[in-house]
C-alpha positions as MATLAB code, in Angstrom:
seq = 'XXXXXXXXXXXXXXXXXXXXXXXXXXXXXXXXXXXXXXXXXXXXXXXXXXXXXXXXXXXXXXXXXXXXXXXXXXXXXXXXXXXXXXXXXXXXXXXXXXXXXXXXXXXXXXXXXXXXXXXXXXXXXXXXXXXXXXXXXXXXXXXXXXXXXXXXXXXXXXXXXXXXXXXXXXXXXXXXXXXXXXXXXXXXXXXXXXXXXXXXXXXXXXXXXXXXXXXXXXXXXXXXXXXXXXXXXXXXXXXXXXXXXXXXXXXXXXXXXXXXXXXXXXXXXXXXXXXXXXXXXXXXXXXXXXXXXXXXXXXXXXXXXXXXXXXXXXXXXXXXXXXXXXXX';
ca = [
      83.422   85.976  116.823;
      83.983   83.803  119.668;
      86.482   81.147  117.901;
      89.918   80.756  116.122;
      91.461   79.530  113.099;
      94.466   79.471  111.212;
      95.465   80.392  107.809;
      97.670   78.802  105.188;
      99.166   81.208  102.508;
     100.760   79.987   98.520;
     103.764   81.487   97.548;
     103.845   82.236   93.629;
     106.861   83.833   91.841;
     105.492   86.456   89.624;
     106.512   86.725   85.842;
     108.391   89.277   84.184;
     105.456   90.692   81.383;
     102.309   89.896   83.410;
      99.007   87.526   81.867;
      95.230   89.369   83.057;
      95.137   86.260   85.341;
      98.745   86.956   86.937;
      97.112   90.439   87.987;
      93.975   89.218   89.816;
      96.064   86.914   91.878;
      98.664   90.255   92.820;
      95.241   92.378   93.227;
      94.072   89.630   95.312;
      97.447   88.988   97.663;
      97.958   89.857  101.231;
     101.483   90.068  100.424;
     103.792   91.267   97.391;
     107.673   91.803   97.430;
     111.028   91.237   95.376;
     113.499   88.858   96.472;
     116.406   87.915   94.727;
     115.690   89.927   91.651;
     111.714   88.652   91.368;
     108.827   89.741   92.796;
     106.557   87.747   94.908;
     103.138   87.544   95.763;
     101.232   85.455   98.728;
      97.576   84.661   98.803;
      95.281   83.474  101.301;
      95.107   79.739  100.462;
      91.524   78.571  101.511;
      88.564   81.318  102.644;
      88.661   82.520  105.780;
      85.717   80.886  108.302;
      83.587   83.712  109.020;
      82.384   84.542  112.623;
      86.197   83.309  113.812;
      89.417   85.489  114.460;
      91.880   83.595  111.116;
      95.446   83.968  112.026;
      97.244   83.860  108.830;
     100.430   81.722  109.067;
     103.596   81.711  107.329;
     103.984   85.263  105.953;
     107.686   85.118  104.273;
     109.991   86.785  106.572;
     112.960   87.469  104.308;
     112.224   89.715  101.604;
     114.781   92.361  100.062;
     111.531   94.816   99.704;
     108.420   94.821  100.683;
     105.220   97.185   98.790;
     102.802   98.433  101.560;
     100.569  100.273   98.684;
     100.369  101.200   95.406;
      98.006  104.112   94.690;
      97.071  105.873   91.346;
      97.864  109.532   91.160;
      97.498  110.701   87.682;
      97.589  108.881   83.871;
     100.184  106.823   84.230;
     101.074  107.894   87.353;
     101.303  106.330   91.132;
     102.493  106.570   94.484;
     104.415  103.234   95.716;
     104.736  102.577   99.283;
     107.655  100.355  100.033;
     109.659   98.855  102.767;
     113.425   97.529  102.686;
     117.028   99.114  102.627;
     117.674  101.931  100.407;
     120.692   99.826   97.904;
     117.315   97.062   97.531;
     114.582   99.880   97.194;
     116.759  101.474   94.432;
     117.929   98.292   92.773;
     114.155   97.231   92.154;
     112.704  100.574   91.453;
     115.095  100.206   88.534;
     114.034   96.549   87.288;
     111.794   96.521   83.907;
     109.755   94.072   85.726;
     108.621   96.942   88.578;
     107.306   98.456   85.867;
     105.397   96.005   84.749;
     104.129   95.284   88.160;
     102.565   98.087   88.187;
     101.036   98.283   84.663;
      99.288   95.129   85.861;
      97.745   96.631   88.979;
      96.623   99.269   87.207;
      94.784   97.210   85.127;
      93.037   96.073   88.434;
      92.319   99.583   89.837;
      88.292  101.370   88.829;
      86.974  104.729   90.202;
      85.957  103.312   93.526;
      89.351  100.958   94.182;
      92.329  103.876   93.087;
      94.595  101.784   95.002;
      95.384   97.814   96.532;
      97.302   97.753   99.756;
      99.736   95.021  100.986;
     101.437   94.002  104.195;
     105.025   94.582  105.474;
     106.500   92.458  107.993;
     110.034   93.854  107.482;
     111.004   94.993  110.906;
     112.968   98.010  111.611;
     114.017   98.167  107.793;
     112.960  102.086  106.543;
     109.766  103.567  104.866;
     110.193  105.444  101.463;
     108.012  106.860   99.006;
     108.220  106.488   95.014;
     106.616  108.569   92.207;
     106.403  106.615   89.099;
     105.802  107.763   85.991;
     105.316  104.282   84.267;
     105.049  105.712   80.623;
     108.680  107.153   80.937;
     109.960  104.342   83.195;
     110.848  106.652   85.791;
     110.746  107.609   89.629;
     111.637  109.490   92.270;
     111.758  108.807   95.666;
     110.462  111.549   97.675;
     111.609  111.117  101.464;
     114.122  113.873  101.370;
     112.857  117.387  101.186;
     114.123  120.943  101.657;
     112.770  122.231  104.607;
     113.472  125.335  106.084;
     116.957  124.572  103.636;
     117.671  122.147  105.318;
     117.778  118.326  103.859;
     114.809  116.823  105.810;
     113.697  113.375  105.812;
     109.894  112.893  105.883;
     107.642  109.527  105.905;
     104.034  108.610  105.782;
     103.729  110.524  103.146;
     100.491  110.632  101.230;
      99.469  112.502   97.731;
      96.836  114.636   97.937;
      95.929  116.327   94.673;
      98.828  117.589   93.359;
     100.426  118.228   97.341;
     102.696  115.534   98.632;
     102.113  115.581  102.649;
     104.469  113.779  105.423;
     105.881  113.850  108.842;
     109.349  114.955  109.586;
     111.254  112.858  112.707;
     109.930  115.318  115.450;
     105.948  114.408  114.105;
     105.538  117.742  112.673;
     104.109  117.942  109.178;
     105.903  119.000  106.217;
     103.975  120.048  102.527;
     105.186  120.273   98.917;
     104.185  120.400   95.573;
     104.860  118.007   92.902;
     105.856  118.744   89.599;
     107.134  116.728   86.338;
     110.255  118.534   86.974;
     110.840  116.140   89.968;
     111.497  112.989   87.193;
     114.030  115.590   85.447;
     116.837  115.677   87.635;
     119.953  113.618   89.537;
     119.554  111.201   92.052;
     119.850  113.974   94.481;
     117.580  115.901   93.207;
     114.923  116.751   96.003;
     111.369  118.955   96.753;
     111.213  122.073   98.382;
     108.529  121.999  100.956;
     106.950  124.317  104.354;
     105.862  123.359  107.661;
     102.280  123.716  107.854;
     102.119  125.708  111.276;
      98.328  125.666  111.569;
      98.286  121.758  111.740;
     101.729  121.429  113.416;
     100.298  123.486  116.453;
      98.058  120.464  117.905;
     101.659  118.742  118.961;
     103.255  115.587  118.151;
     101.246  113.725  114.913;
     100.689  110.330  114.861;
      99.347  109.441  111.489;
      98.593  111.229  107.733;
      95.947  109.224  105.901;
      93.373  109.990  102.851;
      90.120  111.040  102.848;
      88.151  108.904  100.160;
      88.324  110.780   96.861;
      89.054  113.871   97.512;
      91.945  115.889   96.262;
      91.890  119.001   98.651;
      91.065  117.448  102.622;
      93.410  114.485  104.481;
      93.381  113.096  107.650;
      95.663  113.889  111.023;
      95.595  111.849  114.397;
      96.980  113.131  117.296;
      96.502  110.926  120.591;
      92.667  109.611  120.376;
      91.639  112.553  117.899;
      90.987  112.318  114.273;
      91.101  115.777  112.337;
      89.832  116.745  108.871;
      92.158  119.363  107.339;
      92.154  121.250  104.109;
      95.507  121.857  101.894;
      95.039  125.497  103.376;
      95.303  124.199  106.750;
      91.648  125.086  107.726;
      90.506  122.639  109.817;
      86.929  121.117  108.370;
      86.200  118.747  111.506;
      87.555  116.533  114.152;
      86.523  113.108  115.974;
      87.776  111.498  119.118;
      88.165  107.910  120.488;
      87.530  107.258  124.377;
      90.785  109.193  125.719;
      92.227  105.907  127.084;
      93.473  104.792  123.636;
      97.071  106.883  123.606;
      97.812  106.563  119.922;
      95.629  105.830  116.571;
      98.296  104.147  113.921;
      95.829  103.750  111.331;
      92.815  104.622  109.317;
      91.081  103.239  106.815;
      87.272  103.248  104.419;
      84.578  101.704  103.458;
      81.554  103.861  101.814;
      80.051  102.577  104.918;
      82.405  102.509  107.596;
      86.104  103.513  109.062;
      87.930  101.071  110.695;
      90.711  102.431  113.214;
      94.013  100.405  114.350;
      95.193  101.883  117.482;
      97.059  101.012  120.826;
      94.319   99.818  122.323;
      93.016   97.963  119.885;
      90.461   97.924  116.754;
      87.400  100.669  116.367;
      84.812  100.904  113.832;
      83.026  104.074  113.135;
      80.149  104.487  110.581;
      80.416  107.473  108.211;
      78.889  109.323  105.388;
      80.649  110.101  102.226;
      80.180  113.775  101.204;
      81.889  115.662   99.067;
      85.401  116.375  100.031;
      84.731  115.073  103.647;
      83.476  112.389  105.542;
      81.254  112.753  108.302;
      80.927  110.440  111.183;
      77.554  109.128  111.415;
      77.779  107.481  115.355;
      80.129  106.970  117.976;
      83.399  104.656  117.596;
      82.943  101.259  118.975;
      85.414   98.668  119.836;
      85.652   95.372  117.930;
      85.701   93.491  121.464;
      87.428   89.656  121.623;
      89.966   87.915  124.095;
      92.353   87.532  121.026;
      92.115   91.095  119.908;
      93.111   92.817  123.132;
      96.586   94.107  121.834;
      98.049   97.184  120.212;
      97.560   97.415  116.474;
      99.591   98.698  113.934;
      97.085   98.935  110.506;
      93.785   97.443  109.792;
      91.838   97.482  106.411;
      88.904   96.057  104.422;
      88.465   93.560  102.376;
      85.899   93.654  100.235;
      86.207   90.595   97.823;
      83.564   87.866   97.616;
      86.041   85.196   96.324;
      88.340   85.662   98.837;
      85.955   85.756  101.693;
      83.465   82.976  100.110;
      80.361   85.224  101.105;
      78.235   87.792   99.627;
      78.100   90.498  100.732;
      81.636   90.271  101.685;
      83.207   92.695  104.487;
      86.076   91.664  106.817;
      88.993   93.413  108.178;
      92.581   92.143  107.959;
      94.658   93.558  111.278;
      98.537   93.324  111.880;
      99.244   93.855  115.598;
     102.258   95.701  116.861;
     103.300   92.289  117.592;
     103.727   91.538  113.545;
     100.855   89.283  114.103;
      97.870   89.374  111.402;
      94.342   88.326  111.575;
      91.582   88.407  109.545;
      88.113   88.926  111.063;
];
């Protein structure tokens, strides 16, 4: 990967009740978001020249709300990661069409993909969390807890089993349990949750993340470590980075491989799938390249032969702490 290119995105408006072919292309996006009371998708325009670092160009920049994820949970059930102010986040949670948007991607999800992942490029607008229940066209949006009884904002939450897991404002983790009961109530209606002491000890977290199907372990970073923790707080395993990377923002699966966005740049670590756990099969190495020496703030595969243009097909799309992205 010694050369550069630039790529062109399309902009398509989305429609309100969704054709099979409308849902590849939003399975397919880079970006999806609602603007002006429609949602939005972008696509990569021509396949990315393999062997080169592809800037992608032209991102839109103005969005009301921006989805970072959108991850099955149960029948009928999912976990929405979204980005914007909270008037736009709760006018479009309550639009028919989100609904819809998500009966489509559904459609697009199998037991290996239980999610599709997008990018935000929405600044310093906030982080929240939905639980939808598309059957009874509801949510909830879980960023406010009761902690300690006190009302506690948490983000980067994830949904492990039936535990929802996230990270108060001083890093520390916080855990609940969700419930139907959570669709029953108010808009101020919010989940009682602990501080898990046995994980909080290690100091200031960095990042919650998944562990590939498994509905009892999850992830923690904390400086250039990687722990594997139980719902218990029994900690399974841990792996480290070389100790001059200060902060890992993100990490993300293959059955073959983990690929790590940190502050000192992109890491790849092979790994073994075994039940509830992965195990790291050799030490982390550093996807090394003159336009790749910056911090990083996510990095995932893709995995899609039309999109890429080769079989088999494995790249990584990276968004720098810069806003920059790049596939490679």
């Amino acid at each position: 990967m010694n050369k550069t290119n630039e790529l062109a995105l399309q902009t398509r408006p989305l429609p309100l009740e969704w054709a099979p072919a409308d849902s590849t292309i939003a399975a397919r996006a880079v970006l999806l978001c609602y603007h002006d009371g429609r949602f939005i998708c972008q696509t990569i325009f021509t396949q990315p020249l393999a062997r080169h670092i592809n800037w992608i160009a032209g991102l839109k920049q103005d969005a009301d709300v921006y989805f970072r994820e959108i991850t099955a949970i149960g029948l009928n059930l999912f976990h929405v990661r979204i980005v914007g102010n909270e008037d736009d986040v709760w006018a479009m949670c309550g639009e028919p069409g989100f609904f819809n948007v998500l009966r489509a991607i559904d459609g697009t999800l199998t037991e290996d993909t239980r999610s599709r992942w997008y990018l935000d490029i929405a600044g310093g607008k906030a982080q929240w969390d939905a639980i939808v229940d598309v059957q009874r066209r509801a949510f909830y949006l879980a960023n406010d807890v009761n902690l300690r009884q006190t009302r506690t904002r948490i983000g980067n939450i994830i949904v492990v089993g039936d535990r929802l897991l996230g990270l108060t404002d001083q890093r520390k983790l916080a855990i609940g349990k969700l419930t139907p009961d959570v669709f029953e109530g108010e808009k101020t209606t919010i989940l009682d949750a602990e501080a898990m002491e046995s994980v909080n000890k290690l100091g200031k977290i960095d990042l919650l993340a998944q562990v590939p199907n498994s509905d009892s372990v999850f992830l923690v970073t904390v400086h250039h470590r990687v722990y594997q923790f139980d719902l218990w707080g029994t900690m399974a395993s841990f792996e480290e980075l070389p100790e001059s990377v200060k902060q890992i923002n993100s990490v993300e699966f293959n059955r073959a491989r983990s690929v790590l966005a940190t502050s000192e740049g992109l890491f790849e670590v092979d790994i073994q799938e075994m039940p509830n756990m992965v195990r790291a099969t050799g030490l982390p190495r550093q996807i090394v390249h003159t336009e790749l020496l910056d911090g990083f703030r996510m990095a995932r595969y893709i995995e899609d032969p039309f999109v890429l243009g080769e079989h088999p097909a494995t790249a990584i799309i990276a968004k720098t702490t810069g806003e920059r992205v790049c596939v490679c």
